[in-house]
N, C-alpha and C positions, 0 to 999 in steps of 0.2 A: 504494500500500500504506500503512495505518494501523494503528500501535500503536495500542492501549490498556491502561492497567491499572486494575482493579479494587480499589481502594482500599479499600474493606472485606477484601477478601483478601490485599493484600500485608501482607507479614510484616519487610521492611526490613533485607532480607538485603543488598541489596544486587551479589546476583549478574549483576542484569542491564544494573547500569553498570558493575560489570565487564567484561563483555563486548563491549558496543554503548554506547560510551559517546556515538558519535553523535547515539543518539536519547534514551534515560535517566539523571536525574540524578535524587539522593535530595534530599526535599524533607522536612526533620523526619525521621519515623519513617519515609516512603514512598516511592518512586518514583515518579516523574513521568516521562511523554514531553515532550520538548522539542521536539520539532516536527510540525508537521500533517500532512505527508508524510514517510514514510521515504523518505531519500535513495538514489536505487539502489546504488548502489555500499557501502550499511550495508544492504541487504536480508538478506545469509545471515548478519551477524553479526547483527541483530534472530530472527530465525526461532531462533537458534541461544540468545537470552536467552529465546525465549518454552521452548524446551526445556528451557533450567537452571531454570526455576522452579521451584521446590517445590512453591508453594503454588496454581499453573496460575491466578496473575494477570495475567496476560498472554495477549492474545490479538491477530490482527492480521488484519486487515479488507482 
């Protein structure tokens, strides 16, 4: 499983290193994924940041 965020769409809420801070760190204004696979064990906490998004910059592959 792979995060990504859409960087022209994220907004730098922040929400989804709230959440899953496993995989997402704010980078400047953004969010970033921090690693190329999601770790099993942050999979339903990831699912559960692509849900808080606002702005549905996050999707996961």
């Amino acid at each position: 499983m792979k995060a990504v965020v859409d960087p022209d769409l994220c907004t730098g809420c922040g929400l989804c290193v709230d959440v899953c801070l496993e995989v997402f760190e704010m980078e400047g204004e953004i969010a970033i994924v921090i690693v190329d696979e999601v770790p099993e064990d942050a999979e339903d906490t990831a699912r559960e940041a692509v849900e808080s998004c606002p702005v549905e910059a996050i999707t996961i592959e």
